[in-house]
Biopython code that builds the backbone (N, CA, C, O; Angstrom):
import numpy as np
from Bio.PDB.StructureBuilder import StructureBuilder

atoms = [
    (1, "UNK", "N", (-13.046, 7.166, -10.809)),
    (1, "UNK", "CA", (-12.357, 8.149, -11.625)),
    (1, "UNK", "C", (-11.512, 7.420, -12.655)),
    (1, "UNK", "O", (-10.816, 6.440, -12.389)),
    (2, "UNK", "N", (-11.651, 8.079, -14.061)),
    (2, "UNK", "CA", (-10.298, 7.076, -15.089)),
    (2, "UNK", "C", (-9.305, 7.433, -14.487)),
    (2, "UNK", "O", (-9.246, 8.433, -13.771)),
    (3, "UNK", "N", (-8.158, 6.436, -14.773)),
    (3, "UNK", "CA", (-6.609, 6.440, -15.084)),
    (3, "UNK", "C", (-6.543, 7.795, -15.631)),
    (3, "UNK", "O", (-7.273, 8.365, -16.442)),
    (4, "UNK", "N", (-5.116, 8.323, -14.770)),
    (4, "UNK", "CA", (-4.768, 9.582, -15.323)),
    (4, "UNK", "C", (-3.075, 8.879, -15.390)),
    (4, "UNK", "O", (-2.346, 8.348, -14.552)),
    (5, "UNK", "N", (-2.926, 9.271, -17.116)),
    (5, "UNK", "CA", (-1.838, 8.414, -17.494)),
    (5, "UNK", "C", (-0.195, 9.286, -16.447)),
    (5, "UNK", "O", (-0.322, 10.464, -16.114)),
    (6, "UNK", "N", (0.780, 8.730, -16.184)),
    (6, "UNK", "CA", (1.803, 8.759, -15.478)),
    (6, "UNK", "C", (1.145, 9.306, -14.229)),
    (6, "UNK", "O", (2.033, 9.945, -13.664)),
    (7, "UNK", "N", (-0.153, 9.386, -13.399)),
    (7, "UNK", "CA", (0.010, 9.514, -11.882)),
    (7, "UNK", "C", (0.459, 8.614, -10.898)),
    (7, "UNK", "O", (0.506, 7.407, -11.138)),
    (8, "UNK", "N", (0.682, 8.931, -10.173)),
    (8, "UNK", "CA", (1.365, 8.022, -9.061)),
    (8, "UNK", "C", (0.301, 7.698, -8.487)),
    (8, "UNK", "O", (-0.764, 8.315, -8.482)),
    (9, "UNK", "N", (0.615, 6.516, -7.885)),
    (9, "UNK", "CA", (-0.899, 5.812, -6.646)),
    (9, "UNK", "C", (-1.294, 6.865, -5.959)),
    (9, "UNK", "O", (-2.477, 6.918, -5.625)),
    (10, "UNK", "N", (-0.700, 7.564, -5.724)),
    (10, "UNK", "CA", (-1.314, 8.956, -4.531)),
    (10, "UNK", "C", (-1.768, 10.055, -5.284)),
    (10, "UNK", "O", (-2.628, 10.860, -4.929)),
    (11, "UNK", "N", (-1.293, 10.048, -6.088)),
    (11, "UNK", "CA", (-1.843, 11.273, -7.070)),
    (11, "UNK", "C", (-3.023, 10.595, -7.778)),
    (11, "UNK", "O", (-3.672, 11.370, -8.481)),
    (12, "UNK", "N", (-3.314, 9.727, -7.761)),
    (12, "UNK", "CA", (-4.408, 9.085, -8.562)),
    (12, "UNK", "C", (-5.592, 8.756, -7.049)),
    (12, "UNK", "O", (-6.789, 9.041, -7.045)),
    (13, "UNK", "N", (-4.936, 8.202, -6.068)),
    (13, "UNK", "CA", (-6.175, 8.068, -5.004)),
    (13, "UNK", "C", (-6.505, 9.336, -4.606)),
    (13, "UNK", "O", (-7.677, 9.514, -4.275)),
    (14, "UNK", "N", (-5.707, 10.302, -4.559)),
    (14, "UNK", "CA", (-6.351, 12.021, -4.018)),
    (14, "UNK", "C", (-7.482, 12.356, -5.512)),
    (14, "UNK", "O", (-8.631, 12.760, -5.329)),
    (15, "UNK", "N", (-7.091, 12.185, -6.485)),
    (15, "UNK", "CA", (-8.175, 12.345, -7.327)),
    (15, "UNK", "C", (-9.370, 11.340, -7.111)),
    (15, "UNK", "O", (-10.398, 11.799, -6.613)),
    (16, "UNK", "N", (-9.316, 10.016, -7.445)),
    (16, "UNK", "CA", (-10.595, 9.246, -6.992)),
    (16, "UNK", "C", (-11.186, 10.031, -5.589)),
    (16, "UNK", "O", (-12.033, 10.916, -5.463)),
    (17, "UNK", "N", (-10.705, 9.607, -5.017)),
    (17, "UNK", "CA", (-11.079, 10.470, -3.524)),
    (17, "UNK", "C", (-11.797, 11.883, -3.451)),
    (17, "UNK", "O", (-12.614, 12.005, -2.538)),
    (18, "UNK", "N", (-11.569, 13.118, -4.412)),
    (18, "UNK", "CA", (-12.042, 13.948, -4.585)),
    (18, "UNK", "C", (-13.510, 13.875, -5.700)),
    (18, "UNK", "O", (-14.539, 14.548, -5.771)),
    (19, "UNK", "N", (-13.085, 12.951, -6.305)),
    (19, "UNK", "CA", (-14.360, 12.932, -7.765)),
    (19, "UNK", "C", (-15.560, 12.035, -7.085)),
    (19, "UNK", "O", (-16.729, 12.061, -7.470)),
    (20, "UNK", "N", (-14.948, 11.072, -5.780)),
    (20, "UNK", "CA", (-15.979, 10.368, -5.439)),
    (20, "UNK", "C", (-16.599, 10.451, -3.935)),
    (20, "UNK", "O", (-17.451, 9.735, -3.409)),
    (21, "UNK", "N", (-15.746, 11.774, -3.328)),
    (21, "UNK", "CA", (-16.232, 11.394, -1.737)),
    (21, "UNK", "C", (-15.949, 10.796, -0.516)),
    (21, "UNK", "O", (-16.063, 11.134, 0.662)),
    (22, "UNK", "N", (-15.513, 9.726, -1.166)),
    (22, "UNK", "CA", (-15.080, 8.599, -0.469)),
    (22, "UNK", "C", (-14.099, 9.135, 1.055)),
    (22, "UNK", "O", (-13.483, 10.173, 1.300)),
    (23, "UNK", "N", (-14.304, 8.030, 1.744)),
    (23, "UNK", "CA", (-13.424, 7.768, 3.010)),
    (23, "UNK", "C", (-11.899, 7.960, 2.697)),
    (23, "UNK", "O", (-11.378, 6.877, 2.434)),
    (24, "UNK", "N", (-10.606, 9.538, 2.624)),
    (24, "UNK", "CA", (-9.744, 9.420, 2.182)),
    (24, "UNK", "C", (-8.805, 8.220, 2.669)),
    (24, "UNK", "O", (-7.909, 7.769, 1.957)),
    (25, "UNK", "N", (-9.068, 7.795, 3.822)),
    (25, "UNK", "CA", (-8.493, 6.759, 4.548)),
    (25, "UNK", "C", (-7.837, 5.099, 3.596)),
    (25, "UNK", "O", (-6.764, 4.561, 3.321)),
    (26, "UNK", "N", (-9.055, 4.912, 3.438)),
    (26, "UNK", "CA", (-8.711, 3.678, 2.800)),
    (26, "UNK", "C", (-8.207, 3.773, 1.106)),
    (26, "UNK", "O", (-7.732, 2.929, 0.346)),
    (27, "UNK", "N", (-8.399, 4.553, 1.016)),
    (27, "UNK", "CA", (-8.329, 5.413, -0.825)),
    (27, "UNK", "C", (-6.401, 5.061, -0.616)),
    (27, "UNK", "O", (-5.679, 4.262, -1.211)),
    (28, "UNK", "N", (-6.035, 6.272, 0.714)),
    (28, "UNK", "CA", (-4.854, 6.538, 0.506)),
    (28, "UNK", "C", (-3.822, 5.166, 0.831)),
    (28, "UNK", "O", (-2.766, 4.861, 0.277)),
    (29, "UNK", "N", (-4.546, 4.493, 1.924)),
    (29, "UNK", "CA", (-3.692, 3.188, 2.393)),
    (29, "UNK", "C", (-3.764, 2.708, 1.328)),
    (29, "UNK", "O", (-2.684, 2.504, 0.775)),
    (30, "UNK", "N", (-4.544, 2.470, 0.868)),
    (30, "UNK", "CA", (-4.150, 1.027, -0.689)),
    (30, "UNK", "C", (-3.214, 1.735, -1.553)),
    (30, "UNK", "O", (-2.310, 0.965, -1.879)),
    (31, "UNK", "N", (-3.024, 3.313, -2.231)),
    (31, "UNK", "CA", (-1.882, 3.893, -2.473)),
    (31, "UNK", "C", (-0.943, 3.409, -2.248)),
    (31, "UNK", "O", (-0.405, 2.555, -2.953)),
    (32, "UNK", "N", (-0.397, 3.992, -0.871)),
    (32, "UNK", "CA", (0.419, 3.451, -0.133)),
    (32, "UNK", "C", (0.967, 2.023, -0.261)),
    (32, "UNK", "O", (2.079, 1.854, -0.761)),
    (33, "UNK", "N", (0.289, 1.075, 0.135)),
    (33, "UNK", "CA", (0.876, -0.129, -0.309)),
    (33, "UNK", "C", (1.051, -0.366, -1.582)),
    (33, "UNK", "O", (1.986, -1.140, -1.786)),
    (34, "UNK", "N", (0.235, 0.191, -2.981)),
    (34, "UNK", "CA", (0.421, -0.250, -4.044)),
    (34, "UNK", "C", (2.205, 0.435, -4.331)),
    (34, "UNK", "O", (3.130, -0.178, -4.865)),
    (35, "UNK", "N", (2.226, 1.534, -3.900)),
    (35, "UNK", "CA", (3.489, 2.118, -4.237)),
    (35, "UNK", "C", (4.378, 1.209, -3.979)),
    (35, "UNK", "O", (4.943, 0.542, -4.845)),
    (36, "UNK", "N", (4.673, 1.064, -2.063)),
    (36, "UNK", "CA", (5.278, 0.503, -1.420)),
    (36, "UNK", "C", (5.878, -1.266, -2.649)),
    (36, "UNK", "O", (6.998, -1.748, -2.817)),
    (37, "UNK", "N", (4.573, -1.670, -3.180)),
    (37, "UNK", "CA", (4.825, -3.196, -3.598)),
    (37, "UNK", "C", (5.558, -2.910, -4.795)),
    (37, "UNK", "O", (6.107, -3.946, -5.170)),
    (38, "UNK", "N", (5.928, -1.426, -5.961)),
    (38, "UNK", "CA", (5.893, -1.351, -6.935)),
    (38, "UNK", "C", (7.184, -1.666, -6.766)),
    (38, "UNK", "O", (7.640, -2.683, -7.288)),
    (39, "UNK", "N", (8.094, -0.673, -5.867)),
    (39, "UNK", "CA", (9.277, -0.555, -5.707)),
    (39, "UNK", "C", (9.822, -1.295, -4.893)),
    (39, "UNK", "O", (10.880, -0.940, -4.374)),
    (40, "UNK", "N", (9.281, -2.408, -4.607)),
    (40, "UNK", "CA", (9.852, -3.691, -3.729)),
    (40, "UNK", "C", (10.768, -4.669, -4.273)),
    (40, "UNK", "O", (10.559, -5.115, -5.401)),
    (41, "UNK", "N", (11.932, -5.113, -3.472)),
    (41, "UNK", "CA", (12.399, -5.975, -4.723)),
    (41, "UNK", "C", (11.642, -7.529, -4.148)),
    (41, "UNK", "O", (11.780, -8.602, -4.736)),
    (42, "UNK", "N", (10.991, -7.361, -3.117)),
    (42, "UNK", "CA", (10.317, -8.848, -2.346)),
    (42, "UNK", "C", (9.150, -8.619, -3.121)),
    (42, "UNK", "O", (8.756, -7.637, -3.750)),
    (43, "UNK", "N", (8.483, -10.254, -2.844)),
    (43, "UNK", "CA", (7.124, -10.384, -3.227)),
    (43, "UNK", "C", (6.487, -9.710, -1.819)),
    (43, "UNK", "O", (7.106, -9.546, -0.767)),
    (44, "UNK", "N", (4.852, -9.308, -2.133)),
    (44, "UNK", "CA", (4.263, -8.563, -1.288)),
    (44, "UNK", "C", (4.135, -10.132, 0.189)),
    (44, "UNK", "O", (4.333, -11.327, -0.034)),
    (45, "UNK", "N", (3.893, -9.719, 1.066)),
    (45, "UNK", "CA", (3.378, -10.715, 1.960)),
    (45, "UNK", "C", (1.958, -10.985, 2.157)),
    (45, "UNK", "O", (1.323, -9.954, 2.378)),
    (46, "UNK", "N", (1.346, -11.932, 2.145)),
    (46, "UNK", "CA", (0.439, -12.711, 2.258)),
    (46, "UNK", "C", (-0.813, -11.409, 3.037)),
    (46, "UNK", "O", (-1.679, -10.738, 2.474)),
    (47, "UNK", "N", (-0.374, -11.477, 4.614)),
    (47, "UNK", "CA", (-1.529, -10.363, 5.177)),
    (47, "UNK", "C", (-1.811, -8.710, 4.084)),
    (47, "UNK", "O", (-2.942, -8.268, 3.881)),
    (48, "UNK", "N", (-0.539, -8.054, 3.534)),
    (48, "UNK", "CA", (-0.415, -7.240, 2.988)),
    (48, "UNK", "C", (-1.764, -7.723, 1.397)),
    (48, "UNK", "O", (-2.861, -7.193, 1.227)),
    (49, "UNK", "N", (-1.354, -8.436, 0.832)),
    (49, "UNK", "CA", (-2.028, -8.838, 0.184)),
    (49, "UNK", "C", (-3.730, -9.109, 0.902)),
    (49, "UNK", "O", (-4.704, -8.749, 0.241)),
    (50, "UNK", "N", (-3.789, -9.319, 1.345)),
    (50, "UNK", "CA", (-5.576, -9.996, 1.778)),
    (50, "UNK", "C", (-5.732, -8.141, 2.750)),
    (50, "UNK", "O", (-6.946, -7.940, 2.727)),
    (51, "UNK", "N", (-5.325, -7.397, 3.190)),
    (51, "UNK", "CA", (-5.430, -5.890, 3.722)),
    (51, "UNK", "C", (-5.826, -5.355, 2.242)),
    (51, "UNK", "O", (-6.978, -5.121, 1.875)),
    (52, "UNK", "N", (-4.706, -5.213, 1.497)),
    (52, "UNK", "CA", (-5.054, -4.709, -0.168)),
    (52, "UNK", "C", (-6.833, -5.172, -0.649)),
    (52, "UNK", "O", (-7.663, -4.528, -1.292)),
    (53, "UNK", "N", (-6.902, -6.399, -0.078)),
    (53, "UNK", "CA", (-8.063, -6.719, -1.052)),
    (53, "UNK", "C", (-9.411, -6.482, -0.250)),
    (53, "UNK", "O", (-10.493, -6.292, -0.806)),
    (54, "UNK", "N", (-9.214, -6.518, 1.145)),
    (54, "UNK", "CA", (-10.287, -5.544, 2.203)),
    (54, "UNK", "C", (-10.586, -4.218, 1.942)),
    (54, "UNK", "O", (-11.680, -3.693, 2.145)),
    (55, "UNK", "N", (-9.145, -3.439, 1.283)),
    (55, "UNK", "CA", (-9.381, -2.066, 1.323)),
    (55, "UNK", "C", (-10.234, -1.926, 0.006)),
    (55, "UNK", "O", (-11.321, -1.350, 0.037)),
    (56, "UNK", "N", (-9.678, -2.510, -1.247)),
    (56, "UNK", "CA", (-10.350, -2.239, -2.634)),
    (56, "UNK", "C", (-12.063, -2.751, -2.402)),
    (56, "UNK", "O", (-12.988, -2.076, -2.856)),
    (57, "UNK", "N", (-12.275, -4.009, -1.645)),
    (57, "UNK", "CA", (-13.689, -3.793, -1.099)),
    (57, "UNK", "C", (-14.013, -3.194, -0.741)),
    (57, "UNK", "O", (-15.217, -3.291, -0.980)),
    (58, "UNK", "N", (-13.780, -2.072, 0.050)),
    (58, "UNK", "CA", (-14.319, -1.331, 1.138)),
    (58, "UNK", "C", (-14.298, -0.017, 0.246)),
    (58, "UNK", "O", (-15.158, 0.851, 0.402)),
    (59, "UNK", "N", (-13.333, 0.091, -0.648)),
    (59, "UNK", "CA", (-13.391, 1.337, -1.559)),
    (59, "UNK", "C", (-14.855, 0.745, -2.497)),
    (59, "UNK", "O", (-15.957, 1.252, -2.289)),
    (60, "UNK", "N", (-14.679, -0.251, -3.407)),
    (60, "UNK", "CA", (-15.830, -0.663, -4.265)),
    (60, "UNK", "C", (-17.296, -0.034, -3.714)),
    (60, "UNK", "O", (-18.103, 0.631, -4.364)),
    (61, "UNK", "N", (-17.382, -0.481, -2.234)),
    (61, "UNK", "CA", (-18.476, -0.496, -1.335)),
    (61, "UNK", "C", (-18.857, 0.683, -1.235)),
    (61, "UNK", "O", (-20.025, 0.819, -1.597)),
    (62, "UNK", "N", (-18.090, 2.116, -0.707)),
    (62, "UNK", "CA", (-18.524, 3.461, -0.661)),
    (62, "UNK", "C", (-18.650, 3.666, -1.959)),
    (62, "UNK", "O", (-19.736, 4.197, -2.191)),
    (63, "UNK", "N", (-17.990, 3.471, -2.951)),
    (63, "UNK", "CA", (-18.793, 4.053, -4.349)),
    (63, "UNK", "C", (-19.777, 3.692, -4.591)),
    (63, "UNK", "O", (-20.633, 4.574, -4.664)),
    (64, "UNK", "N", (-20.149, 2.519, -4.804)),
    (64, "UNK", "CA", (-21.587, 1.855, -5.736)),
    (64, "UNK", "C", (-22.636, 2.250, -4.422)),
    (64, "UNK", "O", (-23.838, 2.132, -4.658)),
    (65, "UNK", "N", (-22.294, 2.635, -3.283)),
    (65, "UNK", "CA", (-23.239, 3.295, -2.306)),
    (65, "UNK", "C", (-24.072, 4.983, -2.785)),
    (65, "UNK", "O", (-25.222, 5.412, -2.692)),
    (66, "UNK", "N", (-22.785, 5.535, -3.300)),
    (66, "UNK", "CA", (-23.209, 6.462, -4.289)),
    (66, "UNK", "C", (-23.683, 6.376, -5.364)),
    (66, "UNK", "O", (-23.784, 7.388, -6.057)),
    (67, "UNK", "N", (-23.986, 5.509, -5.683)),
    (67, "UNK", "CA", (-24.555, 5.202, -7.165)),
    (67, "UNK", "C", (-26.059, 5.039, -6.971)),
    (67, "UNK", "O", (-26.433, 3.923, -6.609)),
    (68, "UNK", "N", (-27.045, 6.059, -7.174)),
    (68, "UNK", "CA", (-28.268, 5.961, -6.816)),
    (68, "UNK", "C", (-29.139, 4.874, -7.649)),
    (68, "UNK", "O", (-29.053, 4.789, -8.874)),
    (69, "UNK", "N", (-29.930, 4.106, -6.914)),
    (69, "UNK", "CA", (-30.562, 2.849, -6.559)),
    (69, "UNK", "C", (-31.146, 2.369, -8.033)),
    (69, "UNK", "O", (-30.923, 1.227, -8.433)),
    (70, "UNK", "N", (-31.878, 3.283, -8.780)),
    (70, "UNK", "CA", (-32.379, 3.124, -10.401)),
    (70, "UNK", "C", (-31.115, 3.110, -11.335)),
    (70, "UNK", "O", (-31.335, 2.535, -12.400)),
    (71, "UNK", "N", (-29.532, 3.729, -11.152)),
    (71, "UNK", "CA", (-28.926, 3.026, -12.208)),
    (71, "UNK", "C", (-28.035, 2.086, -11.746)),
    (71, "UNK", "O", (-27.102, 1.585, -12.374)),
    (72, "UNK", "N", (-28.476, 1.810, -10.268)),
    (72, "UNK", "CA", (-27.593, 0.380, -10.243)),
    (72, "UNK", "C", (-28.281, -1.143, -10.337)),
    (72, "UNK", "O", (-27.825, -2.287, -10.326)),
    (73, "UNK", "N", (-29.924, -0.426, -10.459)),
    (73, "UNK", "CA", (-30.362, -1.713, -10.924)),
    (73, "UNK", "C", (-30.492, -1.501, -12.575)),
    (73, "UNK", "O", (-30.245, -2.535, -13.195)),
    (74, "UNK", "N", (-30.800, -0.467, -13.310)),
    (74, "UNK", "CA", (-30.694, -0.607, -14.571)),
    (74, "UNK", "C", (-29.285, -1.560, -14.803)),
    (74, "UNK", "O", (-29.225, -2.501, -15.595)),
    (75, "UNK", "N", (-28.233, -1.118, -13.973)),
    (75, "UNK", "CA", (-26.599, -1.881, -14.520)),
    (75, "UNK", "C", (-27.286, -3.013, -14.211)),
    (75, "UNK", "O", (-27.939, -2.297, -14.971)),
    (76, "UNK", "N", (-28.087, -4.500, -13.752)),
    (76, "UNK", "CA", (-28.027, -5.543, -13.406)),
    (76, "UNK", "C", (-28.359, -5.848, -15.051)),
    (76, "UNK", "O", (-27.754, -6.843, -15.451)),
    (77, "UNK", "N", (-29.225, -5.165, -16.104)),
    (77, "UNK", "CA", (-29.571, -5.652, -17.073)),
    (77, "UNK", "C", (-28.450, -5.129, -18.255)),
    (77, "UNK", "O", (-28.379, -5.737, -19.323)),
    (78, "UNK", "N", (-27.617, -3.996, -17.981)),
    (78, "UNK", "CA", (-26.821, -3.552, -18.789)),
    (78, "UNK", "C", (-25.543, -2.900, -18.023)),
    (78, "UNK", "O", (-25.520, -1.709, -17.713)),
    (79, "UNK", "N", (-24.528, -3.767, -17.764)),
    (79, "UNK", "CA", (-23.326, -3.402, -16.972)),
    (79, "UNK", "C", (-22.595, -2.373, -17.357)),
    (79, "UNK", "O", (-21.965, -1.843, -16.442)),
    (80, "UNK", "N", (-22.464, -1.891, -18.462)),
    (80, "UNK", "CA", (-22.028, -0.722, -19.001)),
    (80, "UNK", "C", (-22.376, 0.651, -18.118)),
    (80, "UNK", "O", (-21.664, 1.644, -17.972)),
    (81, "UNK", "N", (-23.574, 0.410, -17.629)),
    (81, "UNK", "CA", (-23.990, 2.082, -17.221)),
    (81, "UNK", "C", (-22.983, 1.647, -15.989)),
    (81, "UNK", "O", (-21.898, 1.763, -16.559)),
    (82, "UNK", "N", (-22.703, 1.247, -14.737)),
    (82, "UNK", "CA", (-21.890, 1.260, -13.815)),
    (82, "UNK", "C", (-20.432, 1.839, -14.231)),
    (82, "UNK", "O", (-19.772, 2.650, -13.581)),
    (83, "UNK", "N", (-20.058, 1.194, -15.549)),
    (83, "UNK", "CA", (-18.887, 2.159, -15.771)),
    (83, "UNK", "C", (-18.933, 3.294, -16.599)),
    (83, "UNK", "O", (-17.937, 3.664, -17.220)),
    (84, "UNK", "N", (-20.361, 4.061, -16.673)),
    (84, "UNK", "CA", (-20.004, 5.501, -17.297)),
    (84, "UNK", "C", (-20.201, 5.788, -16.085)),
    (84, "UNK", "O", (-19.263, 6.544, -15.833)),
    (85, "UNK", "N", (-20.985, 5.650, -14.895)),
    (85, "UNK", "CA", (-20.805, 6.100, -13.906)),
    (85, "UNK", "C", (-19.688, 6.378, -13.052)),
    (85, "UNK", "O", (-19.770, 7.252, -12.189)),
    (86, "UNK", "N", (-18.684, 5.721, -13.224)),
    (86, "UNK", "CA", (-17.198, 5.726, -12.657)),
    (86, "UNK", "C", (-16.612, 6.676, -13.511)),
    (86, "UNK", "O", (-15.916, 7.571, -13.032)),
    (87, "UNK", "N", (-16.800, 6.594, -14.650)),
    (87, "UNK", "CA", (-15.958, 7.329, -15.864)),
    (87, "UNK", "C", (-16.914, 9.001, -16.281)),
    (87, "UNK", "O", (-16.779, 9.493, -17.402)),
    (88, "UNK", "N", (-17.469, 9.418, -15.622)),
    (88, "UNK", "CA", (-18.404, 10.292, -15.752)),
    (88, "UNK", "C", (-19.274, 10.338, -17.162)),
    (88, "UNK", "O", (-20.173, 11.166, -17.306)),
]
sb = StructureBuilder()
sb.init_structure("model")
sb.init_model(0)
sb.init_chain("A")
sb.init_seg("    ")
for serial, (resi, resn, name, xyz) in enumerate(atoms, 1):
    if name == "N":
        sb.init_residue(resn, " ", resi, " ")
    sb.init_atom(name, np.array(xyz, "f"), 0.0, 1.0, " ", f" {name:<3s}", serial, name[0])
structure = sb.get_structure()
């Protein structure tokens, strides 16, 4: 789903989440921590960080799963179509 300008991480993962299907689970945890890190006055911690980057895999992973099989190999020759696909 695009950026929807001033949403909050949660207001923006309940939309991805709705436009794409997806597992709300991991959508909303990475929210969650992204918020959590915005308004931190610490740097994030190390596990927090490498969890963040499991979840955005695991989000990547259920989408391009939806992405039926002819335009995700057309994207190997022209990467562009993968992101009108995200961007409707």
């Amino acid at each position: 789903a695009p950026a929807i300008r001033g949403a909050t991480p949660s207001e923006y993962a309940h939309v991805a989440q709705e436009a794409t299907g997806i597992d709300h689970r991991a959508v909303r945890e990475l929210a969650r921590h992204v918020t959590n890190t915005v308004y931190s006055t610490r740097e994030p911690e190390r596990d927090l960080a490498d969890r963040c980057a499991l979840l955005a895999h695991e989000i990547d992973v259920q989408c391009r799963d939806r992405i039926p099989w002819r335009t995700r190999l057309q994207a190997l020759f022209d990467p562009r179509l993968m992101r009108r696909c995200y961007t409707g």
